[in-house]
N, C-alpha and C positions, 0 to 999 in steps of 0.2 A: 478620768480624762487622760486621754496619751500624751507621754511627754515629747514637746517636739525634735526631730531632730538637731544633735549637738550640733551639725555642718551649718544651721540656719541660728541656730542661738549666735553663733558663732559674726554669722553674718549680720544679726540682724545688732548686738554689743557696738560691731563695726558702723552699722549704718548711723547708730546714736550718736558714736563719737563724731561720725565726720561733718553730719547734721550738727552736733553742738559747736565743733569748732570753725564749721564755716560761716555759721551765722555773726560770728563773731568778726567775721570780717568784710570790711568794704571797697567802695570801688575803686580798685585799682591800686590798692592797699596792697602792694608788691613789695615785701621788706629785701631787699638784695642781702644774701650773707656777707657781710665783708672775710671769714675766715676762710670761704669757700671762691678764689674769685679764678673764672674761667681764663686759663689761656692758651692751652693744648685743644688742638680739633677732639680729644678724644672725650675732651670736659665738655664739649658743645653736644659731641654725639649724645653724651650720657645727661646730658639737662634735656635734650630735643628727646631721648629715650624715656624719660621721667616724668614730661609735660604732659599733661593728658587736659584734652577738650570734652566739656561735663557743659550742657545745655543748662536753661535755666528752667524749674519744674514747672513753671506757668503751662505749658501746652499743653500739661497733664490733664486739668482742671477747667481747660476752656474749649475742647473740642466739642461737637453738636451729637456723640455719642453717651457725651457723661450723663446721669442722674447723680440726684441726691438722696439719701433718706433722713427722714426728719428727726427720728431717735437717734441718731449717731452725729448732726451736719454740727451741734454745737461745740464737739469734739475736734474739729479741725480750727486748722491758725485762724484769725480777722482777714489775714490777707487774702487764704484759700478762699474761705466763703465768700469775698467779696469779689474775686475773682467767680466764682461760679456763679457769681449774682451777676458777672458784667458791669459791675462796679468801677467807674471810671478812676475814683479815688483809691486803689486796693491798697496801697502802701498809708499804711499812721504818719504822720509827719515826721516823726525821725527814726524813718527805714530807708534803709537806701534797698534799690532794685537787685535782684539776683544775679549777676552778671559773673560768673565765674570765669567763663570763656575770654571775659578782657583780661583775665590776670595768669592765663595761657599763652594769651595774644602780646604781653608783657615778655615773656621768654623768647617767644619768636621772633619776636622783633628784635629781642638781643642777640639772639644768635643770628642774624640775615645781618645784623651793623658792624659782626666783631668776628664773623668766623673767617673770612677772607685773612685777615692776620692773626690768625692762630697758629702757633705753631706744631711741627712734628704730624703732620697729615698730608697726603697726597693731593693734587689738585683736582681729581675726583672725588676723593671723601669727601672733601669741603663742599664741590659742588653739590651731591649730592642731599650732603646737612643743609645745602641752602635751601635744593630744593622742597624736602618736606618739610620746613620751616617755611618757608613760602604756601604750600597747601595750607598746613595749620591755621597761618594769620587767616589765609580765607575761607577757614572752614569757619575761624571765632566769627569771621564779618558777618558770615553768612547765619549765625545764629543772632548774633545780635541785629540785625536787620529784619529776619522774621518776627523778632521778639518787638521790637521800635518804629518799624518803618512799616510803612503803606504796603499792600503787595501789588505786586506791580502791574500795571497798566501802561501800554504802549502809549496812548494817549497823551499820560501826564506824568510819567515817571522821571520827565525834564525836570517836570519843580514839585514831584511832592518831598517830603521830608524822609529821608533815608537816616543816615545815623554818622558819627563823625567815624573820617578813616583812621585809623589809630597807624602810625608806622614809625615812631619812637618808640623807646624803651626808655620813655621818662617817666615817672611818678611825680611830679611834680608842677604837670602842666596842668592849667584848669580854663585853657581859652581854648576850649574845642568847640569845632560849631559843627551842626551836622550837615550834609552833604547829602546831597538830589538820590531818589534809589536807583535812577537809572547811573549813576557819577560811583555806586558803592558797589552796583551789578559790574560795571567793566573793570572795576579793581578785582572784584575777586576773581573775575575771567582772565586779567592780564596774569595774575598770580600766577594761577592753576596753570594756565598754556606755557608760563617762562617758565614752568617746572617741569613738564609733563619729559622732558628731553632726557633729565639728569635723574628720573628714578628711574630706580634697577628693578626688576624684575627678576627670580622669580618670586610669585607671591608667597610671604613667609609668615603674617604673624597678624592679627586683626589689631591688634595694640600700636603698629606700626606704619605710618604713611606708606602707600605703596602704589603703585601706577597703577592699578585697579581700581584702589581706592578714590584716586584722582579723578580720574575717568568719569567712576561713577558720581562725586560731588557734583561736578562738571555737566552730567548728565541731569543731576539734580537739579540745579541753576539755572539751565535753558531751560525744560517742564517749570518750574517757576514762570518763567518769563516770557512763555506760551509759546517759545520756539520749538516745536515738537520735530523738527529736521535734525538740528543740532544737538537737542537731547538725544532722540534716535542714536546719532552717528557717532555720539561717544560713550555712551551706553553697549552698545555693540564693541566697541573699544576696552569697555571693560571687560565685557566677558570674554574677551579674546588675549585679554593680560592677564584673567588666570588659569591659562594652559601653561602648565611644567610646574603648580604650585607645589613647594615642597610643605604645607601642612594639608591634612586633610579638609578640603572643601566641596561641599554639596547639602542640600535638601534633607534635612530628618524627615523619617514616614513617619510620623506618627503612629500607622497603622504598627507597625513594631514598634515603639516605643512608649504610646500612651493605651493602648491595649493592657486589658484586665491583667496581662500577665506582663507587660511591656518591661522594659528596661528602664523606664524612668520612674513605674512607681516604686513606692503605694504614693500613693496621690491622697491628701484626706485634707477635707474639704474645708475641716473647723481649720485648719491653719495656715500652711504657707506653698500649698501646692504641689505639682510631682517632687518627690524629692532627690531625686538624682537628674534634673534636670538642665544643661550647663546653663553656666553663667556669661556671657557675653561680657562684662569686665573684667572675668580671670583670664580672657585671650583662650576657651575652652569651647566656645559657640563654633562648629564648621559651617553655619551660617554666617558667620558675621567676617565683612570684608575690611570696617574699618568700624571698632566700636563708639560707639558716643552714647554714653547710660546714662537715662532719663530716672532719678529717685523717685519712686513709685509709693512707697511704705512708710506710714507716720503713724505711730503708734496712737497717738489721740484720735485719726479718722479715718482709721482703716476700713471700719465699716460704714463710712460715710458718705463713698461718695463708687457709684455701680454703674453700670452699662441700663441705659433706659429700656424698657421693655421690647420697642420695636427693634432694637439694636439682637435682643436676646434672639427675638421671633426671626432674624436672617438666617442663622445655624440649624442647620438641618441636623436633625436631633442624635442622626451616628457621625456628627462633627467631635473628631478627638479635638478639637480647640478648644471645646468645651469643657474639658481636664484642667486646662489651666487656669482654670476660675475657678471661684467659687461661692456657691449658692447658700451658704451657711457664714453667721458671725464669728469675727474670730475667735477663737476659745469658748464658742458659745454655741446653742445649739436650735437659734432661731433661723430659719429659711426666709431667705428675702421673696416678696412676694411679686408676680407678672414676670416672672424668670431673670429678674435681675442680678446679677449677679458682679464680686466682685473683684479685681486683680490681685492676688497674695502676694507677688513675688518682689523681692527688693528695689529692680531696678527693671528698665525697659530697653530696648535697643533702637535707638533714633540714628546710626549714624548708618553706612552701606552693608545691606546684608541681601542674601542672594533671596528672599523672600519677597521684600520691596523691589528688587531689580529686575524679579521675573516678572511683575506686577507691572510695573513702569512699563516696562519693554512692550506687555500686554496691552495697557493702555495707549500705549503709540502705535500700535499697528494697528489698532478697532480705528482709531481718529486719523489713520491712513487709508484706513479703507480696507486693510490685510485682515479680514476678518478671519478666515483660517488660521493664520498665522497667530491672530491674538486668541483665539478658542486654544488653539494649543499650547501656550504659555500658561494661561490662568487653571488650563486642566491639568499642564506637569506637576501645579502649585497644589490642587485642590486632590490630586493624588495620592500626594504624602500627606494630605490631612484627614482622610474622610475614605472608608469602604470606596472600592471601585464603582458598585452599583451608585450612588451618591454622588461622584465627581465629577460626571460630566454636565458639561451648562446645554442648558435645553433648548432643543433646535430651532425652535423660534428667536429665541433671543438669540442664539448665535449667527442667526441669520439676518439680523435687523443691526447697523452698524451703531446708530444714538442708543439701542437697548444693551447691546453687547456694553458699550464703555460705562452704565450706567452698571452694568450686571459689576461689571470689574471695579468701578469705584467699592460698591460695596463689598467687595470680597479685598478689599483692602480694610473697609471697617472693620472683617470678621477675621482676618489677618491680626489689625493693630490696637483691638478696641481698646481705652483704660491704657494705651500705651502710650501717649503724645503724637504719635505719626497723623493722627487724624487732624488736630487741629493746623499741620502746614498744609495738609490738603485743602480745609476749610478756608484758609486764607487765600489759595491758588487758586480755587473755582470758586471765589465771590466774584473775581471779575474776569468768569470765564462766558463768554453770552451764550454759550449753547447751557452748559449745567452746571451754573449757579442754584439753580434749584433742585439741586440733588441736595443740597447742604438743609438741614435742619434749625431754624433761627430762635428756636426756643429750648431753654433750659427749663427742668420742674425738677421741684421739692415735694415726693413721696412720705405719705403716712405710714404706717407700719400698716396699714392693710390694705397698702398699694394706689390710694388715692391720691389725686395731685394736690397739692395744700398750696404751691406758690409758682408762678410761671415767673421767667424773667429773659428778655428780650436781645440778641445780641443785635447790634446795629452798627451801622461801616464803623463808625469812631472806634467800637471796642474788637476792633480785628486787630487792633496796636496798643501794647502796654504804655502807663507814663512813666515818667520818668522820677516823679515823685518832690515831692519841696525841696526833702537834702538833698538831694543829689543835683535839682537844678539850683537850689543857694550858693553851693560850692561851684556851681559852675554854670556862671552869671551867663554866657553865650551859646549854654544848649535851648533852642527850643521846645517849651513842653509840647506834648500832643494835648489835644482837644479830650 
């Protein structure tokens, strides 16, 4: 058996520790240093430099691409499985929910109430510190509202249940109530737009808020909320803020890199995937605009939980995306069967990269009507993934404007499958009325000889996590979801 590479042992030590010590901690469980206490702009820069925004891994496990397999599904947490059951209860009674992003939201909020009197800083540094302190709080809202809240509907996003705004830096408080999604949508919009002024440009660092990356949340937000104008127009904004970047940004071909001879491999199959292939949390991705890493890798159910077969059968079979899965158990040397296959790699990238952007963008211009336009987005994408002969979408479909957007949803699957991105799509075309029904509303639990042993149904209730007994005990005026 080959020994894996040290750069992935290395990672993978690191992922146990962070997993054992955050589970250790709760909501909004922000211990402030007293021997560390901020009060020079350069101490705000370097907390705001520090803080980093980590989603919560639910979206991993509940998108309508995932399968199960039955030999490995006992290996994962109570929580995972009952989350891939659609299990309205997934949290034991005393767990609290995954919310890391409130105790990011915790720093932001200190820096936006104290950096104005900080001293030894210019009145532009500050502003500036304000302002990606202000994106930050609304990038956390923004995940914890996909994560709690309804997705949105014009309709009735007056009074469905969003999630409370968070804009102290207290630990202390436990009378939070939550607030309407449409009341949690114009906060994070006010944020982003009172920021958009005071970031500097040029684009320097994916680890780092930057006027691109705003742009494109922003662009995010409206697609949410079925504004495809206003997505459009700031989306275009983004890719127009990173002209003069001073890191390298653009498109991996695959065709060089995951090629028999590529620069990413060896690639092997029994383990953890290309192995020179960057990481999106070391700020090493030229993909990636603003990272936000999605934890992928749990040693108890790594081989538990694959891409369902129809998901496998979208990849056209000289698709290099195909390289970064794998079709074999870990350190083992069983083949999963109906071409299922599963994600190695430690983490995933959920937050702005030029792959989802080019996609996005794609998608706005088929549901404009710019079918041209969106054939040649999803082919710049599909170029660096796959032999030329292969890449282009076929002229019927790109000639039909509802087949085009459907062509491109799915090459978002085959873009993010087993990466989280799927399931905020799943949430944004449930109450989309042309294609909702592109969405798949059943999970199965595969045999080892590729039979389906268990269906399980998602249904609107379980498009929103609860909130859990502790977490509503301690805090008597959150309403739970249904």
């Amino acid at each position: 058996m080959r020994i894996p590479n040290r750069r992935y042992i290395l990672l993978f030590l690191t992922a146990v520790i962070v997993v054992t010590v955050s589970c250790k901690k709760g909501y909004l469980e922000v211990e402030p240093k007293g021997a560390l206490i901020a009060k020079a702009t350069q101490d705000y820069e370097a907390l705001l430099n520090t803080t980093k925004v980590d989603p919560s891994t639910a979206a991993g496990f509940l998108g309508d691409e995932v399968a199960a397999q039955q030999s490995y599904f006992g290996g994962a947490s109570v929580y995972r499985q009952r989350l891939f059951k659609y299990i309205g209860d997934a949290l034991l009674p005393d767990d609290l929910p995954e919310m890391g992003y409130l105790k990011s939201n915790y720093a932001f909020n200190k820096i936006i109430e104290e950096i104005d009197a900080s001293t030894g800083g210019t009145e532009q540094q500050k502003a500036q510190i304000m302002a990606e302190a202000k994106v930050g709080r609304a990038v956390c809202h923004l995940l914890f509202l996909n994560d709690f809240g309804k997705p949105y509907n014009e309709a009735t996003a007056a009074t469905d249940w969003g999630v409370p705004i968070i804009t102290a830096a207290d630990v202390t408080k436990t009378d939070y109530k939550r607030a309407t999604v449409k009341e949690v949508y114009e906060f994070i919009i006010n944020d982003i737009t009172e920021a958009l002024p005071n970031l500097s440009k040029p684009f320097s660092h994916s680890l780092k808020i930057s006027k691109p990356a705003a742009e494109g949340i922003l662009a995010r937000v409206y697609l949410y909320m079925h504004n495809y104008t206003a997505s459009r127009e700031h989306l275009d904004k983004a890719f127009s803020a990173l002209t003069g970047a001073t890191k390298p940004v653009g498109l991996y071909d695959y065709n060089v890199t995951l090629s028999p001879d590529g620069t990413w491999q060896p690639a092997d199959p029994a383990y953890f995937g290309p192995a020179l292939m960057p990481n999106s949390f070391l700020g090493e991705d030229q993909e990636s605009i603003l990272n936000m890493s999605l934890s992928t890798f749990y040693i108890g159910s790594a081989n538990a939980f694959v891409c369902r077969p129809e998901v496998a059968a979208l990849y056209d079979p000289s698709d290099f995306r195909l390289q970064i899965y794998s079709n074999t158990e870990l350190f083992g040397t069983v083949i999963f069967p109906n071409g299922m296959r599963r994600y190695p790699r430690f983490s995933a990238e959920v937050g702005i990269c030029l792959p989802d952007m080019y996609l996005m963008r794609a998608e706005l211009k088929a549901r404009a009507n710019d079918l041209a336009g969106a054939k040649a987005d999803v082919e710049l994408l599909r170029a660096n993934r796959m032999p030329a002969a292969a890449a282009a979408v076929p002229a019927g479909i790109a000639a039909n404007q509802q087949q085009l957007v459907r062509f491109i949803l799915e090459e978002r699957i085959r873009e993010f499958a087993l990466k989280g991105m799927r399931w905020y799509d799943v949430r944004r075309l449930s109450t989309d009325p042309v294609y909702s029904n592109t969405i798949n509303y059943t999970h199965k639990l595969y045999s080892v000889t590729g039979d389906v042993v268990e269906s399980y149904t998602l249904t609107p209730e379980r498009l929103v996590l609860k909130f859990g007994r502790k977490l509503t005990s301690q805090h008597p005026l959150l309403i739970e979801n249904p």
